[in-house]
C-alpha positions as CSV (number, residue, x, y, z in Angstrom):
1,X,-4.1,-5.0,-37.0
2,X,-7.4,-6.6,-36.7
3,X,-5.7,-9.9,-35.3
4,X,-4.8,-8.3,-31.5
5,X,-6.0,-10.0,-28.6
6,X,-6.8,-9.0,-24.6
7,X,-5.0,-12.0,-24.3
8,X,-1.7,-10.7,-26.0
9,X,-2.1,-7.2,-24.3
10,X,-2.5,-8.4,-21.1
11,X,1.1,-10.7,-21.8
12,X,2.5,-7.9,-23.0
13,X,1.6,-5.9,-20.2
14,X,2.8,-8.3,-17.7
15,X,6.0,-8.2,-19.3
16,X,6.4,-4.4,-19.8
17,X,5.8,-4.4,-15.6
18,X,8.0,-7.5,-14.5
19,X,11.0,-6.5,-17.2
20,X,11.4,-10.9,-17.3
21,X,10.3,-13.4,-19.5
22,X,10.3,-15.8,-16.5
23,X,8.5,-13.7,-14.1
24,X,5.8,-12.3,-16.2
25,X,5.1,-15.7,-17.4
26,X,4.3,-16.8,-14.1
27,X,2.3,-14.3,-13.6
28,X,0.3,-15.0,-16.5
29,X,0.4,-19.1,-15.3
30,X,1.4,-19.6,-19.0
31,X,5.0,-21.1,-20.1
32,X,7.8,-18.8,-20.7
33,X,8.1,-20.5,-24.4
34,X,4.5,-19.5,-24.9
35,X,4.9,-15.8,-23.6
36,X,7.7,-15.3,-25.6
37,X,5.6,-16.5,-28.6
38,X,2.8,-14.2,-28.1
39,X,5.1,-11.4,-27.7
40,X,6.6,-12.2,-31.0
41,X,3.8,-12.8,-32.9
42,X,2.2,-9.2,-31.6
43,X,5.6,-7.4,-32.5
44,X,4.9,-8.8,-35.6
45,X,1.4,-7.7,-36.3
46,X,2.5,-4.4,-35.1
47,X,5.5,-4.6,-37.9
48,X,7.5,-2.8,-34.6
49,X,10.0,-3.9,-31.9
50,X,8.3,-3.7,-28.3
51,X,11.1,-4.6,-26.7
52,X,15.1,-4.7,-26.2
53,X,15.8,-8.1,-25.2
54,X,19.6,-8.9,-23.8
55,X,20.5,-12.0,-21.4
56,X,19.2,-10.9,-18.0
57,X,16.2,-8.6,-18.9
58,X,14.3,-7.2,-21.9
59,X,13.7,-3.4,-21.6
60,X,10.5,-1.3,-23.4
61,X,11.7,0.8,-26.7
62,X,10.4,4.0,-27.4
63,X,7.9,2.6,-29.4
64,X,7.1,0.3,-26.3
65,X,6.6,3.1,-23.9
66,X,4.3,4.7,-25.6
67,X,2.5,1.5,-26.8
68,X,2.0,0.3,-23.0
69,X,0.4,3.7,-22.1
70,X,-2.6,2.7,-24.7
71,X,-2.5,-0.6,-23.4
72,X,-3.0,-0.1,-19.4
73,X,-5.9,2.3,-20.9
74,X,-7.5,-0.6,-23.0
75,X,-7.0,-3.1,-20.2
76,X,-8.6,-0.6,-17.4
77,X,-11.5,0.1,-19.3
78,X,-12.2,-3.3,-20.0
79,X,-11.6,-4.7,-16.0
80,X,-14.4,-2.0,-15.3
81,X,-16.9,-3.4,-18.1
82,X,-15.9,-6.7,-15.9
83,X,-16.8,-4.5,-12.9
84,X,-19.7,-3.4,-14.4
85,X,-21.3,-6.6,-14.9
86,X,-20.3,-7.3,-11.2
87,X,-22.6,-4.7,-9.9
88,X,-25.0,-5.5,-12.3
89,X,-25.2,-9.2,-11.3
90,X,-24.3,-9.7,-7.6
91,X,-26.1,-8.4,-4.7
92,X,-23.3,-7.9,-3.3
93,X,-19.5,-8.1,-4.3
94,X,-18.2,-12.0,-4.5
95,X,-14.3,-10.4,-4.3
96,X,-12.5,-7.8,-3.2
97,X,-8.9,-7.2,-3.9
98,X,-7.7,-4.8,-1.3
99,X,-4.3,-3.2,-0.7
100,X,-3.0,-1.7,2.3
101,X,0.2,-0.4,3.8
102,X,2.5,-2.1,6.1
103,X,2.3,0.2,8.8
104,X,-1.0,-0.4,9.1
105,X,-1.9,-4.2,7.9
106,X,-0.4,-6.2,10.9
107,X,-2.5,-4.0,12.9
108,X,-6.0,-3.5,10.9
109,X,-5.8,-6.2,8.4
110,X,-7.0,-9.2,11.2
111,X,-9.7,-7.5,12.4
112,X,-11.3,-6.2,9.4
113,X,-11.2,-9.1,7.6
114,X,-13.0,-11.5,10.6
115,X,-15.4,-8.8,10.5
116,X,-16.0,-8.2,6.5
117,X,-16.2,-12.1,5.9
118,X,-18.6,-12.0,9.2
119,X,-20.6,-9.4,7.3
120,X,-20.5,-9.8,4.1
121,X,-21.4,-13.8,3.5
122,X,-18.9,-15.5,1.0
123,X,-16.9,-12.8,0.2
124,X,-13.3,-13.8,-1.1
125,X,-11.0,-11.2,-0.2
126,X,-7.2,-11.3,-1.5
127,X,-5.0,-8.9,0.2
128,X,-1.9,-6.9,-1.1
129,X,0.4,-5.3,0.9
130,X,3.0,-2.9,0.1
131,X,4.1,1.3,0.3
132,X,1.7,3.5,-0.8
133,X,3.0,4.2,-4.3
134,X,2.7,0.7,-5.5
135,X,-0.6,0.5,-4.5
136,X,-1.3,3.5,-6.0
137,X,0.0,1.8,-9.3
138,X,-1.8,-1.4,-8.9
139,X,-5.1,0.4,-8.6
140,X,-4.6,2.4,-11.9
141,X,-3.8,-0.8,-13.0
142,X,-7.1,-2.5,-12.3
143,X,-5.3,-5.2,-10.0
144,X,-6.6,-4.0,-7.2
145,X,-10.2,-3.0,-6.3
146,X,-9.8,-0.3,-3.0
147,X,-6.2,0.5,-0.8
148,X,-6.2,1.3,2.5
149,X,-3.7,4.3,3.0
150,X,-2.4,6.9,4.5
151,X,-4.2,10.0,3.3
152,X,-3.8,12.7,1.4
153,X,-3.1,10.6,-1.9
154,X,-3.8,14.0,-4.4
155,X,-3.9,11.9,-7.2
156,X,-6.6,12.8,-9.7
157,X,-7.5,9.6,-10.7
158,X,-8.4,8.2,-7.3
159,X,-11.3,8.8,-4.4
160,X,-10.2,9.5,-1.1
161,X,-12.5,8.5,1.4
162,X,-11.2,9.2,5.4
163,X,-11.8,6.5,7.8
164,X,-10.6,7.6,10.7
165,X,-7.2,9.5,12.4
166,X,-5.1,8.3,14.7
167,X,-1.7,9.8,16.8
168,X,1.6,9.0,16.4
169,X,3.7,7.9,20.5
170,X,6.9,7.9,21.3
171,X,8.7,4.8,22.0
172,X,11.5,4.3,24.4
173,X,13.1,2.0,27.1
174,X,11.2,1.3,30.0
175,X,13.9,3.1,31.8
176,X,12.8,6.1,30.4
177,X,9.3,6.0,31.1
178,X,9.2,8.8,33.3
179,X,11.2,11.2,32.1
180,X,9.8,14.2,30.0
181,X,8.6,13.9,26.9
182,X,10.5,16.0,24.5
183,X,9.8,18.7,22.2
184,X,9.3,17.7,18.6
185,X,12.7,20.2,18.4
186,X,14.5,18.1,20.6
187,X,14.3,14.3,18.6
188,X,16.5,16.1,16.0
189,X,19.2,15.8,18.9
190,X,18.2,12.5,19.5
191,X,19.4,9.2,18.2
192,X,16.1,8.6,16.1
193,X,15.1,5.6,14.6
194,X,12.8,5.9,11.2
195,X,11.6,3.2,8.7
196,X,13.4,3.4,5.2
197,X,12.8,5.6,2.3
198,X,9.3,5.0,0.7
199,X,7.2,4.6,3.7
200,X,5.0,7.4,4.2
201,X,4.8,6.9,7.7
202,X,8.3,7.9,7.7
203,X,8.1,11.2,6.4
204,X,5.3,12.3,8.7
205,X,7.9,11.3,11.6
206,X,10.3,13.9,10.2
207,X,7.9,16.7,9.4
208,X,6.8,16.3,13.0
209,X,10.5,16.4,14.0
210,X,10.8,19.2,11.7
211,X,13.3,17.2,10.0
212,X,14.0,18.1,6.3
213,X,15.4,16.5,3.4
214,X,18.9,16.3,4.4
215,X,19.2,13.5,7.1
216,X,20.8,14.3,10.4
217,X,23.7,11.9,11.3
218,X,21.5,9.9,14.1
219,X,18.4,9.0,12.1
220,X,19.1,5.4,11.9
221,X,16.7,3.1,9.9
222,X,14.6,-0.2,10.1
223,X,12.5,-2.3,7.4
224,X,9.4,-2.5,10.6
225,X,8.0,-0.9,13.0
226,X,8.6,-4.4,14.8
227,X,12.7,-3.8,14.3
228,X,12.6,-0.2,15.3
229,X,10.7,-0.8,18.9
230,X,12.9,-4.1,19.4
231,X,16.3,-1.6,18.5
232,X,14.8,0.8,21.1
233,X,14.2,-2.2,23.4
234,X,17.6,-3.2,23.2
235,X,19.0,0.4,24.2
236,X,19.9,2.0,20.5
237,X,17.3,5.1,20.3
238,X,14.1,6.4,19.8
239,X,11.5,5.8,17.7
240,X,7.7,6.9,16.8
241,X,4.9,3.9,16.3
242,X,1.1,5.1,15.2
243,X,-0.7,4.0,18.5
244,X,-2.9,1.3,16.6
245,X,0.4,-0.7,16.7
246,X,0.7,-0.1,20.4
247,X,-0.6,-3.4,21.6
248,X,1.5,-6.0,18.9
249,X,4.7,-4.1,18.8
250,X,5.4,-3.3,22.9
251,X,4.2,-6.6,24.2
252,X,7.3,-8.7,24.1
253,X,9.6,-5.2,24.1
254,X,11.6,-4.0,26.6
255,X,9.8,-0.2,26.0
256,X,7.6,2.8,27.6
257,X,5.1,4.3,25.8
258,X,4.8,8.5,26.3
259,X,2.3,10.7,24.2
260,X,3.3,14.5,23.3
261,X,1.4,16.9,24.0
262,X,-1.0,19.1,22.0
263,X,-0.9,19.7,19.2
264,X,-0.2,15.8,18.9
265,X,1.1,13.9,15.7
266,X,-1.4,12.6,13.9
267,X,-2.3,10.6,10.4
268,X,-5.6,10.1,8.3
269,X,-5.9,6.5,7.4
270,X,-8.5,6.1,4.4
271,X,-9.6,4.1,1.7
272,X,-9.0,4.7,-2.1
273,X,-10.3,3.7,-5.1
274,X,-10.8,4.7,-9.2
275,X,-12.7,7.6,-9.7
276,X,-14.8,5.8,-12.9
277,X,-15.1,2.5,-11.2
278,X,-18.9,1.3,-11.3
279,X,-18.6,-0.6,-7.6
280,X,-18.5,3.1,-5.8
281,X,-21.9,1.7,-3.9
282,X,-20.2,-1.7,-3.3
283,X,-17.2,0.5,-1.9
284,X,-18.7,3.0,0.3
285,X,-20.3,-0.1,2.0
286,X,-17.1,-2.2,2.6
287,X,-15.3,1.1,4.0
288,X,-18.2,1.4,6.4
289,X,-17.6,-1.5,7.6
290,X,-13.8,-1.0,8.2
291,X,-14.3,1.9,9.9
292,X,-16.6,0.3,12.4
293,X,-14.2,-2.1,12.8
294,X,-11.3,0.5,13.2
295,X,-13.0,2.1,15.7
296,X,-13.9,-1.0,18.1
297,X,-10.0,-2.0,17.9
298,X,-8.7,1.9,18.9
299,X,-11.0,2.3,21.3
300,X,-9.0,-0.1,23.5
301,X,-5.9,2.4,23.1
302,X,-7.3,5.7,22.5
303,X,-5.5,9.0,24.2
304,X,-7.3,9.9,27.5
């Protein structure tokens, strides 16, 4: 097999993610013809199927499976050669792929990127956003650099760094503003409004509610934190926003804010990244950086 290239790998790769010919040949900015080609012509210096191919979608065979495992390991360790050189060569980084949740990127993402590009002179920085676990993925991956997320991770592979902890506020109509806040008992009675399955931001609303697996009959759901506090402007429940989101998400909303008392909800946000990247000096820098800018946006919202 001494005729396998990165460039076949990283085709095959693409395909074994996206599960279409048409997708992971855009991906690859090459033409679904010539993806199919490559894929043929390793299959065939293999002497073994890679994939089931029907109409719609082509699926990974056995062989596949365990063939992609050996490939997302060859094509890590050679992105961190890439990184290697990086550090190597550059002052500084020229690039940074960052992830970062949606419960926090509306929020976060406009301030520290004025700030990096402000201190950090011709960096380019391309921005992902998406749940936690996908990020998580994409990092293994090598497609993305550093996440910002909510923290713990615990996942072996990755560096958790903590920027900085903010609380969780109830959110309901203006109507209500002066009423008591309720016991974290009491929202289970409650017609509560949560984001859907897969935001992590959504589970630590229902341990806080003491809320478990089975769902109560009035948890309703949203795809934003934007839809939930407009619902609860427009009379249907109660919801829970992290108090960075305070100032987009209740300006144009019909809504009181109340915070519980002690002990209150809370969340780590942090930064992650490979535990055998080279750039851990280029990282701990840029997370520096978005903490200092964290903490100049909360400070305009923090709890008395």
């Amino acid at each position: 097999m001494k005729n396998l290239t990165l460039k076949q790998l990283r085709y095959f790769e693409a395909l074994a993610r996206d599960g279409r010919f048409r997708r992971a040949a855009d991906a690859c900015a090459i033409s679904q013809p010539a993806l199919s080609m490559q894929i043929k012509e390793l299959e065939r210096e293999l002497g073994s199927d890679l994939f089931e191919r029907n109409a719609r979608e082509v699926k990974l065979t056995a062989f596949g499976q365990t063939f992609a495992l050996r490939v997302r390991d060859i094509l890590r360790a050679v992105d961190e050669l890439g990184d290697l050189a990086r550090a190597s060569r550059e002052p500084f980084l020229t690039r940074l792929r960052i992830g970062i949740i949606p419960t926090v990127a509306p929020y976060l993402l406009p301030v520290i990127i004025n700030d990096l590009n402000r201190t950090f002179d011709g960096i380019q920085i391309d921005v992902r956003e998406t749940l936690t676990a996908k990020l998580v993925q994409e990092l293994a991956q090598g497609e993305l650099d550093v996440a910002i997320v909510a923290l713990p991770v615990s996942e072996p592979s990755l560096t958790e760094l903590k920027l900085f902890e903010e609380e969780f506020v109830l959110v309901r109509r203006q109507e209500d503003e002066n009423k008591p806040v309720p016991e974290p008992e009491a929202l289970r009675e409650m017609r509560l409004l949560l984001l859907e399955e897969g935001h992590c931001f959504r589970d630590q609303a229902l341990s806080f509610c003491k809320i478990g697996a089975t769902r109560p009959r009035e948890i309703m759901e949203g795809s934003s934190l934007s839809t939930l506090v407009q619902m609860v402007s427009a009379g249907i429940g109660i919801t829970l926003i992290p108090e960075m989101a305070i100032p987009v998400e209740t300006r144009s909303a019909h809504v009181s804010i109340s915070r519980f008392e002690a002990p209150r909800p809370s969340r780590a946000i942090g930064m992650i990244w490979r535990n055998s990247t080279p750039l851990v000096n280029q990282f701990l820098r840029i997370s520096e950086a978005v903490r200092q800018s964290a903490d100049t946006m909360r400070g305009q919202f923090a709890a008395p």
